[in-house]
C-alpha positions as CSV (number, residue, x, y, z in Angstrom):
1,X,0.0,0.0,0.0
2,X,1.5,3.5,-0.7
3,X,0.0,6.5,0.9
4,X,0.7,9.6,-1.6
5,X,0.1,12.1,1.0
6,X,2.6,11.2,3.9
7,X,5.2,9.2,1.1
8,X,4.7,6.3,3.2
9,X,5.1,2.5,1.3
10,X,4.0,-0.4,3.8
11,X,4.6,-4.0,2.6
12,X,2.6,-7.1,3.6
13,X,4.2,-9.9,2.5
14,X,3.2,-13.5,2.4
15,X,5.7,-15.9,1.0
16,X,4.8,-19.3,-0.6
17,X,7.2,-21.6,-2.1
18,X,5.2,-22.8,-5.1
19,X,6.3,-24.9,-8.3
20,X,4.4,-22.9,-10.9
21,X,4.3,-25.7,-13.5
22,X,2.2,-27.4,-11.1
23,X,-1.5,-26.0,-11.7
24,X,-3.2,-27.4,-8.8
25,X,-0.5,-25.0,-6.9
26,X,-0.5,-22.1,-8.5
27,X,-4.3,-22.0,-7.4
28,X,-3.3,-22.3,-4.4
29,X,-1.4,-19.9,-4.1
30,X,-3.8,-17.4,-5.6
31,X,-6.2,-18.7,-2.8
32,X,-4.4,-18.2,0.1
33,X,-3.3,-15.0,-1.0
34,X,-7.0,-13.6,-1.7
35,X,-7.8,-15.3,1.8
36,X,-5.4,-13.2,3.2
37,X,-5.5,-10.0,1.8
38,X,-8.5,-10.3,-0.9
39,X,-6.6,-9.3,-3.4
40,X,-2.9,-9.7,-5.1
41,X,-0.7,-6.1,-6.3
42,X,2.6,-7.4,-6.4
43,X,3.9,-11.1,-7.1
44,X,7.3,-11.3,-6.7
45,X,8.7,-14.1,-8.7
46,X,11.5,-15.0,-6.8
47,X,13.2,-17.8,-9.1
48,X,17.4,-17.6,-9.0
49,X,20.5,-18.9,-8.6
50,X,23.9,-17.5,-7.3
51,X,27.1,-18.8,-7.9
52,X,28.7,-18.6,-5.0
53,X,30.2,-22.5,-5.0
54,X,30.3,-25.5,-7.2
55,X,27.1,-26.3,-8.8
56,X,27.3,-30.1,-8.0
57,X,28.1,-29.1,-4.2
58,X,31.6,-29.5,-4.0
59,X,34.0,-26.4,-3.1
60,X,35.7,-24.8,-6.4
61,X,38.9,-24.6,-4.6
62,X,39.5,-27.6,-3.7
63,X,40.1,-28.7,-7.7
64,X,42.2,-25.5,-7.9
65,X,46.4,-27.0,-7.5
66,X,47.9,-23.6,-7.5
67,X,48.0,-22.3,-4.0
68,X,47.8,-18.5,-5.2
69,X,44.9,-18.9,-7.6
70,X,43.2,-21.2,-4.7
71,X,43.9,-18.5,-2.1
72,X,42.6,-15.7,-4.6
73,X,39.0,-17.6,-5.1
74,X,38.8,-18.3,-1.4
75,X,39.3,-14.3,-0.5
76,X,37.2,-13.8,-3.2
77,X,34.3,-15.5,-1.8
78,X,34.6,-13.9,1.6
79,X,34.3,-10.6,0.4
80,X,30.7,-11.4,-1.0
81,X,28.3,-9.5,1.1
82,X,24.7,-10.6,0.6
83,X,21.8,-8.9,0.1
84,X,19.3,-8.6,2.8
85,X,15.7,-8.5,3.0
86,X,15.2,-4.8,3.0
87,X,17.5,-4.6,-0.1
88,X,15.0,-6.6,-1.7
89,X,12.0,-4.5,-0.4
90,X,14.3,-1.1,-1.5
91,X,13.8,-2.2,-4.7
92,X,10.2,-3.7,-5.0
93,X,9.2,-0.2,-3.6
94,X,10.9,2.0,-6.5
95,X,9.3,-0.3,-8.9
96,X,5.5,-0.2,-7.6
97,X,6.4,3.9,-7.1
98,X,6.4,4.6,-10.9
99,X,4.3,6.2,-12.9
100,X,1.2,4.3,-14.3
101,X,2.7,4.9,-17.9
102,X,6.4,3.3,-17.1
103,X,5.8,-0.5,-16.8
104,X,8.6,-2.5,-15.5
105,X,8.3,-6.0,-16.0
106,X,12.1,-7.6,-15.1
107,X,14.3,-6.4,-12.8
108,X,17.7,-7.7,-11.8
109,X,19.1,-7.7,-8.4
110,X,22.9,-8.3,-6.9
111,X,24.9,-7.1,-5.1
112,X,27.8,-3.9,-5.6
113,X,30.6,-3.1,-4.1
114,X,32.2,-6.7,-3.6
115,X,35.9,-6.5,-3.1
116,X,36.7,-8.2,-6.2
């Protein structure tokens, strides 16, 4: 909800995990969201991966032989500084803040500043 006269943006969130080419879910989903607020504004489509490690699990540096390449990826991946929640919210609020005639459709969050 944004309130135009104070500038005021309040958020009320209700997560679901949901596997939207699963039908049956997806209705669910839209249920339990009109049961809990009647109606939907925003669905956040929260689908990514960050590649942070090894895809199959395993720690990249421990295939790495030389020891100042290895060291370099390991300081590397310390410096990473996540995002947090109200990074997330930052930016859902200066999308749902445009004007009626700008739609944005896809945006693309990460994180600056890494030490890299």
């Amino acid at each position: 909800m944004f309130s135009s006269e104070i500038g005021i943006i309040y958020f009320l969130e209700l997560p679901i995990v949901t596997d939207v080419t699963d039908e049956a879910q997806v209705q669910n989903l839209v249920h339990k969201t009109k049961t809990e607020f009647g109606r939907i504004d925003i669905l956040v489509n929260n689908a990514g991966i960050a590649a942070v490690g090894a895809i199959d699990g395993g720690n990249t540096a421990d295939r790495i032989s030389d020891p100042v390449a290895k060291q370099n990826i390991e300081e590397r991946r310390r410096s990473l500084t996540p995002l947090e929640s109200e990074d997330i919210a930052a930016a859902i609020a200066y999308v749902v803040t445009q004007p009626p005639r700008v739609n944005v459709n896809e945006i693309l969050i990460r994180p600056t500043l890494q030490d890299w």
